[in-house]
C-alpha positions in Angstrom: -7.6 -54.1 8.5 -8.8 -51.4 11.2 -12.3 -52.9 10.4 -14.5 -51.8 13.5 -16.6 -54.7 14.6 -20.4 -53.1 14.7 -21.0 -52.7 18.9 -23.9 -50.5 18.8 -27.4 -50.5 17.5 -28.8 -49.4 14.3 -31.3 -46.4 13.3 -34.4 -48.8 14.1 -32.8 -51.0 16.4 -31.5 -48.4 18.9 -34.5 -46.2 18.6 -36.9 -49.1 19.6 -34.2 -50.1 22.2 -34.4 -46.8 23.7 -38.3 -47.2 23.9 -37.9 -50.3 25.7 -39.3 -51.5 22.4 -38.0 -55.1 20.6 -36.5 -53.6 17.8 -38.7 -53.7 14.0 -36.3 -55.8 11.7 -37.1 -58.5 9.5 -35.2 -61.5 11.9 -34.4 -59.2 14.7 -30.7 -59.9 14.2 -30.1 -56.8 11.7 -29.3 -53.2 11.6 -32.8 -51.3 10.0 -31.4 -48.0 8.4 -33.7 -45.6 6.1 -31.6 -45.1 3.1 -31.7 -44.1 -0.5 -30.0 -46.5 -3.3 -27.3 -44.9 -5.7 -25.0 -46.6 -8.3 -21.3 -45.6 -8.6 -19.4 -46.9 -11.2 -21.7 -49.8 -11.6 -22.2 -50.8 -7.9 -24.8 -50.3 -5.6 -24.2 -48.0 -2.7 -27.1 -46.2 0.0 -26.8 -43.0 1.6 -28.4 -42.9 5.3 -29.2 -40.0 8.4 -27.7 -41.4 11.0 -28.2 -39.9 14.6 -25.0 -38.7 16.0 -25.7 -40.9 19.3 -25.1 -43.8 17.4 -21.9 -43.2 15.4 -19.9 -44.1 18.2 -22.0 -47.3 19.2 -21.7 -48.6 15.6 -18.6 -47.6 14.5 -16.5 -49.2 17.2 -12.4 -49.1 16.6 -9.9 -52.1 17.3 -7.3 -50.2 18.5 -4.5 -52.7 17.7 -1.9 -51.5 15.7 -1.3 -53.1 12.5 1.1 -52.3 10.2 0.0 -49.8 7.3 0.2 -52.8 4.7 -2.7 -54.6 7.0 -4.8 -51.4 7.6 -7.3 -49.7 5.0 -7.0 -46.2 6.8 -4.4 -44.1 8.1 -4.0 -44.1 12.1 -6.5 -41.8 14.1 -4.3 -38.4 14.7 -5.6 -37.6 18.4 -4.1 -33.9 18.0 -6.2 -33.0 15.5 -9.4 -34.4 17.9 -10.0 -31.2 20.8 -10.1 -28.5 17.3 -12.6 -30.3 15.8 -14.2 -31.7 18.9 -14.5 -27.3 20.3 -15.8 -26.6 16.7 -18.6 -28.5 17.2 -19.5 -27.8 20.8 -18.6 -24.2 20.4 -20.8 -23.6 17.2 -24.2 -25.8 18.2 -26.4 -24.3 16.0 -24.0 -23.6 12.8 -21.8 -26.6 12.6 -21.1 -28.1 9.4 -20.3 -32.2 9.2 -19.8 -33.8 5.7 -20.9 -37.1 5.3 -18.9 -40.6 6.5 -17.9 -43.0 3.9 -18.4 -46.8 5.1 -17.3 -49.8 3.7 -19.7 -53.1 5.3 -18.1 -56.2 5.5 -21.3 -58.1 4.7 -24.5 -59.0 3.1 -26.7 -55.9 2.2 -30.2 -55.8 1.7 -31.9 -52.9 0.6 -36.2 -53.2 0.3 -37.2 -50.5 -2.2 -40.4 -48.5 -1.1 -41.6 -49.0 -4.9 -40.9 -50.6 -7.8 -40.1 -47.4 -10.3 -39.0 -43.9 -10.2 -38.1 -42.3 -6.7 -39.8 -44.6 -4.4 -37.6 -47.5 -6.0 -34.6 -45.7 -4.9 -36.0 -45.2 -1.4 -36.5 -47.6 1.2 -35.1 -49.7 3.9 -31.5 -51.0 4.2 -31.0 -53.7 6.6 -27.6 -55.1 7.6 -26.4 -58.5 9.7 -25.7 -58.0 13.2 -22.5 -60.1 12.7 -21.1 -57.5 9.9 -18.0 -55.6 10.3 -17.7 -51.1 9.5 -14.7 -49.9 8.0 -14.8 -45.7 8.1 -12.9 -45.3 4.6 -13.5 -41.2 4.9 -14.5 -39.6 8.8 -12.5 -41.4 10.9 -11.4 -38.3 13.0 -15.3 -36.8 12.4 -16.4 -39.9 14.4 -14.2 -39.3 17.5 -14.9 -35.6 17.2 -18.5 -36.5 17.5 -18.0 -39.2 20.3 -16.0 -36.6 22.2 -18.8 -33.8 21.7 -21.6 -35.9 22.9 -19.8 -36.6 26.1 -20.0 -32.7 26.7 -23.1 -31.7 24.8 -25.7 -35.0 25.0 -28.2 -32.8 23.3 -26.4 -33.2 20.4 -27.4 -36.8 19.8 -30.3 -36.4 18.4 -28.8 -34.4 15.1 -28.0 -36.8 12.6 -25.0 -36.8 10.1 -25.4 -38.7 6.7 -23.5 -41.9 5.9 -22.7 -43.3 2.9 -22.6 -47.5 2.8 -20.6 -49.5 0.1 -20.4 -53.2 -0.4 -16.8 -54.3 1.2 -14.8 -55.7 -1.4 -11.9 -56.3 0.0 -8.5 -55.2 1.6 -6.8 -53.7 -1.4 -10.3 -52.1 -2.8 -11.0 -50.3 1.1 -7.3 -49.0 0.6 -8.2 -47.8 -2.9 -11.4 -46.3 -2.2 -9.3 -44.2 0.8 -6.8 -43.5 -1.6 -9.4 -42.3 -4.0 -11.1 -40.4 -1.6 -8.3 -38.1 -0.3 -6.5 -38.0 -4.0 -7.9 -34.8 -5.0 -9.0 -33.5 -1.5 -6.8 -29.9 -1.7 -7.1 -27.6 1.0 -8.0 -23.9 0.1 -6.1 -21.6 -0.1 -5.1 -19.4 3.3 -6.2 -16.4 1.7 -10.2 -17.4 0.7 -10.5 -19.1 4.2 -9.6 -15.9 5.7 -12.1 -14.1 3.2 -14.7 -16.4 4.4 -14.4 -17.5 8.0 -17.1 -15.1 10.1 -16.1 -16.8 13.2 -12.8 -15.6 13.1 -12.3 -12.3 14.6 -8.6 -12.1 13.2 -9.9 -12.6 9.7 -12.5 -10.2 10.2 -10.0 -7.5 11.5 -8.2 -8.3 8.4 -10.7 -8.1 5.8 -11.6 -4.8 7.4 -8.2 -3.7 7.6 -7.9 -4.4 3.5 -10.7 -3.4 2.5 -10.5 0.5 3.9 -7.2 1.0 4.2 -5.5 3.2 1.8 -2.5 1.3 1.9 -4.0 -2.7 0.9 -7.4 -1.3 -1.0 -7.4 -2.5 -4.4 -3.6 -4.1 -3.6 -4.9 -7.5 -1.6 -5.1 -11.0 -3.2 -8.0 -12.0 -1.4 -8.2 -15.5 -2.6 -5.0 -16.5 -3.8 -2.0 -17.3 -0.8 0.6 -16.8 -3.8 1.3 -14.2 -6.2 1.6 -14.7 -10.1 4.8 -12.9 -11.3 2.8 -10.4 -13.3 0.0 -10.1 -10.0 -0.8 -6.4 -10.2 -1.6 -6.6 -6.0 1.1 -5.9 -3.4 0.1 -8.5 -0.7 -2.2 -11.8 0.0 -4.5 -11.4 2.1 -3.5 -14.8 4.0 -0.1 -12.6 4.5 -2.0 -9.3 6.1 -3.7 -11.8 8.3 -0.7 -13.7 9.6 1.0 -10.0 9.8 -2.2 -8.4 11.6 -2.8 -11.3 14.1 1.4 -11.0 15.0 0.4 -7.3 16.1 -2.7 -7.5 17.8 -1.3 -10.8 19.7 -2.2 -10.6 23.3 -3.9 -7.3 23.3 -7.0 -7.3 24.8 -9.1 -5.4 22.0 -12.3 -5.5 20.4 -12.7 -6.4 16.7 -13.6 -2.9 15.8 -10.8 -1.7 17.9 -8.6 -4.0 16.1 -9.0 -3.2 13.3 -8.7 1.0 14.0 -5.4 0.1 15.7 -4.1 -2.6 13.0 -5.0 0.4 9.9 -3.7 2.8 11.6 -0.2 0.6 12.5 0.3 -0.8 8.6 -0.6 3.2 7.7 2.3 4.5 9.9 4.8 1.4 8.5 3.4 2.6 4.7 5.0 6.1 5.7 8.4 5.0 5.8 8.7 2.2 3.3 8.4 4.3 -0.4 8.3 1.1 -2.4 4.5 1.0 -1.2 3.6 4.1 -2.3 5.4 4.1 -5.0 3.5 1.0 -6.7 0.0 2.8 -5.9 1.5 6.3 -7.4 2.4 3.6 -10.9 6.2 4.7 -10.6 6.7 1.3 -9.9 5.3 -1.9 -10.3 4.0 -4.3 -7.9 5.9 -7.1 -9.9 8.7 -5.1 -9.7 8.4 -4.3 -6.2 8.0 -8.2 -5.4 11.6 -8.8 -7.4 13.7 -6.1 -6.0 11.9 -6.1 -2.5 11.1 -8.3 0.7 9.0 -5.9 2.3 5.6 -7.2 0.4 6.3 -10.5 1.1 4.3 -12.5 4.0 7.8 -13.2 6.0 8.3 -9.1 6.1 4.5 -8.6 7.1 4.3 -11.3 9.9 7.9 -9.5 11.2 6.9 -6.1 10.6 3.7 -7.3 12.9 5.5 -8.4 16.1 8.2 -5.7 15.9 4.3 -3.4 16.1 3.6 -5.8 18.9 6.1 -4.9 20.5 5.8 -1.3 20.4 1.7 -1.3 21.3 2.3 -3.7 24.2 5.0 -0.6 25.5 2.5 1.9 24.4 -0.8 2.2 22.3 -0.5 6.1 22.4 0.7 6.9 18.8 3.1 9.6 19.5 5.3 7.2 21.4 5.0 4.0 19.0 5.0 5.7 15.6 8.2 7.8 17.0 10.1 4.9 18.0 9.4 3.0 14.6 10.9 6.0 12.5 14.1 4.1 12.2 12.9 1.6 9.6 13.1 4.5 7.7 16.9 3.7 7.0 16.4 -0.6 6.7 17.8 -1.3 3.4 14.7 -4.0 1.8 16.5 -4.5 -1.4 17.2 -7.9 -1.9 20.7 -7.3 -3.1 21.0 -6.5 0.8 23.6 -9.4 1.7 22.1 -8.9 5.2 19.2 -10.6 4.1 20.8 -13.7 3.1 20.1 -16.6 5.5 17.8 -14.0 7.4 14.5 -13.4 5.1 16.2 -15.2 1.7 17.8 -18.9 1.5 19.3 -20.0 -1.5 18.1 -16.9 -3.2 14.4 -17.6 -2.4 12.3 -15.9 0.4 11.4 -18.0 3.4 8.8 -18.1 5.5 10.0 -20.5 8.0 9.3 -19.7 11.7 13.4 -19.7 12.1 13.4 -17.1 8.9 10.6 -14.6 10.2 12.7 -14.7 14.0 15.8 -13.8 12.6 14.1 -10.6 10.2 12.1 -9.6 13.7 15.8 -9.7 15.3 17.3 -7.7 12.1 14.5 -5.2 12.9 14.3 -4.8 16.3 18.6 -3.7 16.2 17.4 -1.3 13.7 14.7 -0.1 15.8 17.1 -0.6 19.7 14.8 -3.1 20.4 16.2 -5.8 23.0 15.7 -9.5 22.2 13.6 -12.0 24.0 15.3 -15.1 24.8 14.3 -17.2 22.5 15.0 -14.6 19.3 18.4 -14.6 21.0 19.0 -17.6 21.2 18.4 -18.2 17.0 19.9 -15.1 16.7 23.1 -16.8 18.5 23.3 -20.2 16.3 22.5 -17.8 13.3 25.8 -15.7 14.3 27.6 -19.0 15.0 26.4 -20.4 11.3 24.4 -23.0 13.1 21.2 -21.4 11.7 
């Protein structure tokens, strides 16, 4: 098991030991945590504020590899530590931390405050010296936090809440991480976009759909998929991907952003009839989605770095909107065998980075628009059939 053997000090212990203070337990060989007594399916468990200074002190990782038979959680995925790790430094004051989920491979003894009502469920949970920690739920929240304080020190002193179960074993530590992440979904694209404030991408695009003639009214905003009946045109995860494809590297202002982005999708609404057709009710947005590619998030995110292209040349619109007349002629039906291994594979529409290269390429030859080296390149092994 990945069981981390405890090197650091508990709540009491380690703020007594930072006093220069013998530490307050009962033999002076335990771990003294304030906690509050639950019961889950029958068994005790205690929920505790722990400072952040001393996650990394008591949850200490063997860093052997065992095979994933041996081990009660999955292997620490160091990518995924500097995101979380910049979240937290970048966002002192409005960071969000769930709680860790701890498994205690020993004797636990909790001393009610009371005997009844809410002071018997609060008191003082004190564990052996000699026990052993096992993170069933945080283990990348942990390192994030250990690589925080190294930056930000001042942090230590916030606490994060940590929730202790008896240890019952190697198969019931695997269950309990297996029963932990078996309903964990991730939201959809779309609603993250609608709620992340920190994003300035996101907040171009909410802007973007909710003023723009073109998306008002015709944006999924929480949904990343569209029912067959939908009545809306886009998802709103697909107008960000496609809006943060045109702004890329341009050095604007969120308000800017999102002046340039509207008036952009307005100018590509102009030449693709489909659009206004749906909001004119001579055609269906259902409809549109069946027959059409040009709604769909691959088309967007293409239609986006062709724009790119164009601003990066030129932000004056008399010399971008001029040069982007020509998609006036691209055929978006899906009976278009052109789209066929481009946009559509096996007669679905993909959204594969390969797939969104080789529609930008198809574009940009509508448009006389050279190809970097890389679109070459895929535009080569798609020629070839290598694609």
């Amino acid at each position: 098991m990945t069981y981390a053997k405890v090197g650091g000090v508990g709540i009491e212990a380690a703020a007594a030991a930072t006093r220069d203070v013998p530490p307050r337990t009962s033999t002076g060989f335990d771990y003294t945590f304030p906690a509050i007594r639950g019961i889950q399916a029958g068994r005790e468990y205690y929920v505790s504020m722990c400072p952040l200074r001393l996650i990394p002190k008591i949850f200490l990782f063997d860093e052997d590899e065992l095979s994933p038979e041996l081990r009660a959680q999955r292997m620490l995925n160091k990518g995924r530590l500097p995101a979380l790790t910049k979240y937290v430094l970048d966002n002192p004051e409005d960071y969000v931390f769930s709680a860790l989920t701890a498994s205690v491979d020993g004797d636990m003894d909790f001393e009610s405050a009371g005997v009844d009502g809410t002071a018997f469920r609060t008191g003082q949970l004190r564990i052996p010296m000699a026990s052993r920690f096992l993170i069933n739920d945080g283990q990348h929240r942990r390192a994030a936090i250990e690589l925080a304080l190294k930056e930000n020190p001042d942090l230590g002193d916030e606490t994060i809440a940590v929730v202790f179960f008896h240890d019952a074993g190697l198969a019931r530590s695997q269950q309990m991480f297996a029963d932990l992440n078996r309903h964990a979904v991730r939201p959809a694209r779309s609603i993250g976009v609608l709620y992340d404030h920190r994003d300035g991408e996101a907040q171009i695009a909410r802007t973007v759909a909710g003023r723009s003639a073109v998306f008002k009214g015709y944006v999924e905003m929480e949904k990343s998929n569209l029912s067959a009946r939908s009545r809306k045109m886009f998802t709103l995860s697909a107008l960000y991907y496609g809006t943060q494809a045109l702004l890329q590297g341009l050095d604007v202002e969120p308000k800017e952003g999102a002046d340039l982005a509207q008036s952009y999708w307005e100018a590509v609404d102009k030449l693709l009839p489909e659009w206004a057709a749906v909001r004119t009710r001579e055609l269906s947005a259902s409809e549109m989605r069946r027959d059409f590619i040009h709604s769909h998030g691959i088309a967007l995110h293409a239609l986006g770095r062709i724009g790119n292209s164009l601003l990066r040349d030129s932000t004056a619109p008399s010399k971008w909107k001029r040069r982007l007349t020509p998609l006036k002629k691209v055929d978006w039906s899906r009976s278009n065998g052109d789209w066929e291994g481009r946009a559509i594979v096996g007669g679905r529409v993909s959204k594969s980075h390969q797939n969104v290269t080789l529609t930008v390429n198809y574009l940009r030859n509508h448009l006389g628009l050279g190809l970097s080296p890389e679109e070459r390149r895929v535009e080569d092994a798609y020629l070839r059939g290598d694609a």
